[in-house]
KETI-57585 format. One record per residue (C-alpha): residue in one letter; x, y, z. Coordinates in steps of 0.001 Angstrom, whole numbers, m for minus. Layout:
% KETI-57585
<aa A&xx X&yy Y&zz Z> .
...
//
This chain:
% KETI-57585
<aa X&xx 93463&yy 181993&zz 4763> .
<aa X&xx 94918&yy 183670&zz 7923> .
<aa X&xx 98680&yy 183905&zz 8035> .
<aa X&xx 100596&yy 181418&zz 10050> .
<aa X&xx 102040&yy 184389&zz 11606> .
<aa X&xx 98728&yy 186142&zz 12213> .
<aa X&xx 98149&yy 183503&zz 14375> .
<aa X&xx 100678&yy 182420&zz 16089> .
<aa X&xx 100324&yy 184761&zz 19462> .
<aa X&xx 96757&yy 182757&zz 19673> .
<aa X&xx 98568&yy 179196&zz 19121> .
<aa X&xx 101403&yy 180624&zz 22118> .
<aa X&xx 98235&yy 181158&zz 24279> .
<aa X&xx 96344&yy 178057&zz 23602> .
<aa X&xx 99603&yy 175732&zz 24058> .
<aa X&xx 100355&yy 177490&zz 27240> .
<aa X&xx 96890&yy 176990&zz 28246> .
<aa X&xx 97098&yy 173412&zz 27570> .
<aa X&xx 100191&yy 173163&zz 29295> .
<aa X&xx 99021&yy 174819&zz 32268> .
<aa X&xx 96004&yy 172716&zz 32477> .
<aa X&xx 97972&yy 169538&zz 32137> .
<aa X&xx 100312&yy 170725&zz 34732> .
<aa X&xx 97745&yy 171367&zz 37402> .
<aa X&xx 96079&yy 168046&zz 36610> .
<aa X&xx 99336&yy 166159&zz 36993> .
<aa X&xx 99940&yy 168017&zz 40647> .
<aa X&xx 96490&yy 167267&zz 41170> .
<aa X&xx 96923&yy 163693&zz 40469> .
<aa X&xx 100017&yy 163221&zz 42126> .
<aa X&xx 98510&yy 164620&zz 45261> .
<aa X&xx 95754&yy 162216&zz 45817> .
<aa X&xx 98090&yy 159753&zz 45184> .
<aa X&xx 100567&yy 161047&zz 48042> .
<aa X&xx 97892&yy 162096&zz 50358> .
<aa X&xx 96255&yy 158078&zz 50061> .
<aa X&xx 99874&yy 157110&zz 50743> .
<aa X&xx 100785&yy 158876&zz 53382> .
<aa X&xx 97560&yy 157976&zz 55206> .
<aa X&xx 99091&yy 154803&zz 56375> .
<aa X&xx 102810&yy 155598&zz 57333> .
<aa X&xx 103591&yy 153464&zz 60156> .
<aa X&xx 100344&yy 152253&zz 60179> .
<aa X&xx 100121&yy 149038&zz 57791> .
<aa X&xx 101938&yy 145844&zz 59025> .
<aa X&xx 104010&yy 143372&zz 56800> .
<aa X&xx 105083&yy 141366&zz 60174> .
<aa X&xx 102324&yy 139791&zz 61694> .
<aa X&xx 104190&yy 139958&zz 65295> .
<aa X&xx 104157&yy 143985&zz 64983> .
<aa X&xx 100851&yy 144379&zz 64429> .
<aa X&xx 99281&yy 145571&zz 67560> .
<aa X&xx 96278&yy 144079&zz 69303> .
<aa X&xx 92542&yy 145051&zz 68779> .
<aa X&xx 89248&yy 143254&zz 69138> .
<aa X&xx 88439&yy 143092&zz 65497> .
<aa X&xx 89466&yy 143017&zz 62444> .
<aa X&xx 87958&yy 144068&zz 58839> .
<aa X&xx 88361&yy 141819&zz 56022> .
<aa X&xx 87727&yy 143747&zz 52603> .
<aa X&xx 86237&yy 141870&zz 50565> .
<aa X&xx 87160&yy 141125&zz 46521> .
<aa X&xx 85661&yy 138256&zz 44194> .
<aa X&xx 86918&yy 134983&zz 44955> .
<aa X&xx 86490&yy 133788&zz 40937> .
<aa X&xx 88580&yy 135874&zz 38553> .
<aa X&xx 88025&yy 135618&zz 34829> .
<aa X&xx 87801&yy 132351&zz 33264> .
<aa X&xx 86800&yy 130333&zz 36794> .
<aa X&xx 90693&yy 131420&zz 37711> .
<aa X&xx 90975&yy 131488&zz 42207> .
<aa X&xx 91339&yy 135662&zz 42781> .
<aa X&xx 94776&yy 135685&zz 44381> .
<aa X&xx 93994&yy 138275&zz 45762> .
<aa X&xx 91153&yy 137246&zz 47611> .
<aa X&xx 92776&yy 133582&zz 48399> .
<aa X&xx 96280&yy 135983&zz 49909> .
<aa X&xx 93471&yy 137965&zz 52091> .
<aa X&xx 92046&yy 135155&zz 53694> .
<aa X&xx 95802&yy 134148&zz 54391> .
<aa X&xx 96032&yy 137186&zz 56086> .
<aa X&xx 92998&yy 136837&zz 58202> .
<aa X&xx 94362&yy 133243&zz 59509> .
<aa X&xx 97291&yy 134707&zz 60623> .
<aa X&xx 96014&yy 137596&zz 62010> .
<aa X&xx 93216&yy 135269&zz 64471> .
<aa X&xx 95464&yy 132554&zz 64942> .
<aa X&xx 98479&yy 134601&zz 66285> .
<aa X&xx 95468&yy 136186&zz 68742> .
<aa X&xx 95806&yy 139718&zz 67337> .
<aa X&xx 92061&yy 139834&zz 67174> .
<aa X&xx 89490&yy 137843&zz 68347> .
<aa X&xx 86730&yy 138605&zz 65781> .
<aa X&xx 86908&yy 139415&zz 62342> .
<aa X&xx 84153&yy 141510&zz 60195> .
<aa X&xx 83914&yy 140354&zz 56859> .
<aa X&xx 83070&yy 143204&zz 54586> .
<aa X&xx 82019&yy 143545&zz 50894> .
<aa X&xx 79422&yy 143200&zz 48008> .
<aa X&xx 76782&yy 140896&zz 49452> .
<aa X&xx 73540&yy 141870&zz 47623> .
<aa X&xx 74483&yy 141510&zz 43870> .
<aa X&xx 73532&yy 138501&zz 42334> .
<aa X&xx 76150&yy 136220&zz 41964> .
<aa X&xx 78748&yy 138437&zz 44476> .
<aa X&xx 78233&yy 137420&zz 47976> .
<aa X&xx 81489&yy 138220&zz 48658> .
<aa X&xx 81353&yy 137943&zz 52953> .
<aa X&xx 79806&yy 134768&zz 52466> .
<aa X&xx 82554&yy 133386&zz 50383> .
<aa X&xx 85215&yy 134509&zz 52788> .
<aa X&xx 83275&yy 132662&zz 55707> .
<aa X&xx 82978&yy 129713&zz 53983> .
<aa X&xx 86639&yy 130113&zz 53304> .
<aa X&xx 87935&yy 130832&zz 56628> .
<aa X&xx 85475&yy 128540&zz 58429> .
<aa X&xx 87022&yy 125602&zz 56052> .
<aa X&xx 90464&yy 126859&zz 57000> .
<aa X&xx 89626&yy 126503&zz 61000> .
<aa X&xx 88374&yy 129732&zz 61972> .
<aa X&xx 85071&yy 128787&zz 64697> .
<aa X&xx 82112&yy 130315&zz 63123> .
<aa X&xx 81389&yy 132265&zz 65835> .
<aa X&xx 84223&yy 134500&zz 65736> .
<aa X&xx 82965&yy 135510&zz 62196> .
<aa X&xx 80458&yy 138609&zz 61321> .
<aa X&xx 79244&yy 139549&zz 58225> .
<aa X&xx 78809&yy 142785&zz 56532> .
<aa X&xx 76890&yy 142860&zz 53237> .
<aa X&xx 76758&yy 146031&zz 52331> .
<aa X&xx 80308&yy 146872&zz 51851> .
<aa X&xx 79862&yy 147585&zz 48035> .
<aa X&xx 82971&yy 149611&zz 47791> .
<aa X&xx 85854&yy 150557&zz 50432> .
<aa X&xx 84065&yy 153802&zz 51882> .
<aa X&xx 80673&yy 151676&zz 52504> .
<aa X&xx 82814&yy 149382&zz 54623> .
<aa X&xx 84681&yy 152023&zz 56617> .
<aa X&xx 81162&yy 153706&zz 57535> .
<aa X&xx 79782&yy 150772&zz 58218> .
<aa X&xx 82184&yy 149679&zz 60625> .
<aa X&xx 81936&yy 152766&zz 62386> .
<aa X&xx 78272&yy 153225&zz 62379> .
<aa X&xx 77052&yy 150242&zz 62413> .
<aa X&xx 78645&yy 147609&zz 64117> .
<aa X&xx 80237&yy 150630&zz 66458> .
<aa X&xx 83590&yy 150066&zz 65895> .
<aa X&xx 85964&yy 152827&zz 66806> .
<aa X&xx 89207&yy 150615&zz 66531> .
<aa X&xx 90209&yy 147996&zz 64312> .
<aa X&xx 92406&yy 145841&zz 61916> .
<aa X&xx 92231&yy 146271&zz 58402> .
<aa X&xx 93531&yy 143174&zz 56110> .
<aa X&xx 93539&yy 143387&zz 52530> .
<aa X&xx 96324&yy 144237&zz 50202> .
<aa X&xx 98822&yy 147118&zz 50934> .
<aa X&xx 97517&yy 149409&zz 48624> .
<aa X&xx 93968&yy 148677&zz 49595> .
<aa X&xx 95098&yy 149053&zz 53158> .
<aa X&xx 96535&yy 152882&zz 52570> .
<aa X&xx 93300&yy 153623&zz 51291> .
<aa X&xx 91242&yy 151989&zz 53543> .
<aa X&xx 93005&yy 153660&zz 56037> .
<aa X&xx 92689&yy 157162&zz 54801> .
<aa X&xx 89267&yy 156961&zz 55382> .
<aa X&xx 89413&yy 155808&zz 58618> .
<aa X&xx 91229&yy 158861&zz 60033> .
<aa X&xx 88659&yy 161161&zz 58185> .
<aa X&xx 86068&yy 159407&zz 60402> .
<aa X&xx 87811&yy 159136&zz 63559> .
<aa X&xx 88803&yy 155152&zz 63264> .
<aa X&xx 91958&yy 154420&zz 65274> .
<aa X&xx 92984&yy 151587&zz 62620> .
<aa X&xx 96150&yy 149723&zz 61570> .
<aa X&xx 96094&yy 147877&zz 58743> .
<aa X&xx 97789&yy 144480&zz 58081> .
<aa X&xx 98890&yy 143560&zz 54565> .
<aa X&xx 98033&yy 140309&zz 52838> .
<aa X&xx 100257&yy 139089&zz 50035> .
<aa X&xx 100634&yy 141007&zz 46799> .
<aa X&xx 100145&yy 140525&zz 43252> .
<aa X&xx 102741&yy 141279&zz 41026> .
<aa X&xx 101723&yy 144254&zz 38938> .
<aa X&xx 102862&yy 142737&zz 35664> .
<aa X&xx 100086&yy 139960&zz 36463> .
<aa X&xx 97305&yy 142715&zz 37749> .
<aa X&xx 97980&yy 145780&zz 35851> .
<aa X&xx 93934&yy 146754&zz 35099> .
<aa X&xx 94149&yy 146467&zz 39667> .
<aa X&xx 96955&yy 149227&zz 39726> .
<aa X&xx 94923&yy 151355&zz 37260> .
<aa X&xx 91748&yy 150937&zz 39136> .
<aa X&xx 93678&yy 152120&zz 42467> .
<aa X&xx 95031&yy 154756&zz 40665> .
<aa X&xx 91831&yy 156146&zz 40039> .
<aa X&xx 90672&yy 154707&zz 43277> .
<aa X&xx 92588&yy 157324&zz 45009> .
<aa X&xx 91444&yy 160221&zz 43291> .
<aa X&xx 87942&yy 159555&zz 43522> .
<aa X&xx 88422&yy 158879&zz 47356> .
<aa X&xx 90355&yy 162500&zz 48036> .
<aa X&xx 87247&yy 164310&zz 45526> .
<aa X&xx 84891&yy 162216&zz 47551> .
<aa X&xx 86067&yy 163131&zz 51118> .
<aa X&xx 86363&yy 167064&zz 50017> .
<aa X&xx 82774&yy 167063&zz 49101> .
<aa X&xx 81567&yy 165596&zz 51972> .
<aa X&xx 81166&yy 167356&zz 55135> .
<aa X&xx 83055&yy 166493&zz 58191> .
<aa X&xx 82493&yy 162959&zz 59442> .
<aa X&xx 81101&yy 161988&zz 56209> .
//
């Protein structure tokens, strides 16, 4: 048996390695976090009357059934949002973005349904089914429906991120915020952003410029 002494330069190099390691990852994560953030100073809207004016806006989409056949507040607070935002005339259209091709999902067509019911003419409604996560509907905005300005609506925290893609592409986009959910009642949806915003600042610096 080696001496605990023997060894103990070797355990002062190991812990500082660990230490080190956990250190930059911590920076690391902090970062994404800050740079996601920061993507939407003075660019997400709690008031609906400062929101300024564009043509369209872009619904993200989220399941409208939660576990145990619960209504997704988050979802129901979204399509709040969108009312308000069409209603007070601060777009005319709205794109409604998200899963639509897994079985059981359709999440655009549960938002039209939705907002139809609520009032909203049919024809002022578009649907985009292949927004499978928040990048897909950014690019899709962008590249194919052509939009180069636009209102985001979804959650505050979905908005920052939203929005940090959008200035990596070029979108001139605000972002309005529907209703939260307190994080005591959605903690898994604070983890998942969390994460969320690291995977968005790895994906963006492996991608080459414009996506």
């Amino acid at each position: 048996m080696i001496p605990v002494k023997a060894n103990r330069p070797l355990l002062i190099i190991v812990t500082c390695c660990c230490v080190f390691a956990l250190s930059g990852a911590g920076v690391f994560l902090i970062l994404c976090q800050w740079l996601v953030y920061a993507a939407g100073e003075n660019r997400v809207f709690e008031q609906i009357d400062n929101v300024p004016e564009n043509e369209v806006g872009l619904v993200l989409g989220t399941a409208k059934w939660a576990a145990k056949g619960r209504l997704n507040r988050f979802f129901s607070y979204r399509m709040d949002a969108a009312l308000r935002l069409y209603q007070s005339g601060k777009v005319r259209r709205l794109l409604l973005s998200g899963n639509g091709t897994d079985p059981g999902q359709r999440e655009p067509e549960q938002m039209k349904t939705d907002l139809i019911a609520r009032g909203i003419p049919a024809g002022a409604l578009d649907i985009d089914n292949g927004g499978i996560r928040t990048l897909d509907s950014i690019t899709r905005a962008k590249r194919v429906y052509g939009l180069d300005r636009m209102t985001i609506v979804s959650q505050e925290f979905h908005n920052r991120r939203a929005l940090f893609f959008c200035r990596a592409l070029g979108i001139d986009a605000v972002g309005f915020n529907a209703q939260g959910v307190p994080v005591a009642e959605a903690p898994r949806t604070l983890l998942r952003e969390f994460l969320a915003r690291v995977d968005a600042v790895l994906e963006l610096g492996t991608r080459s410029p414009g996506l």
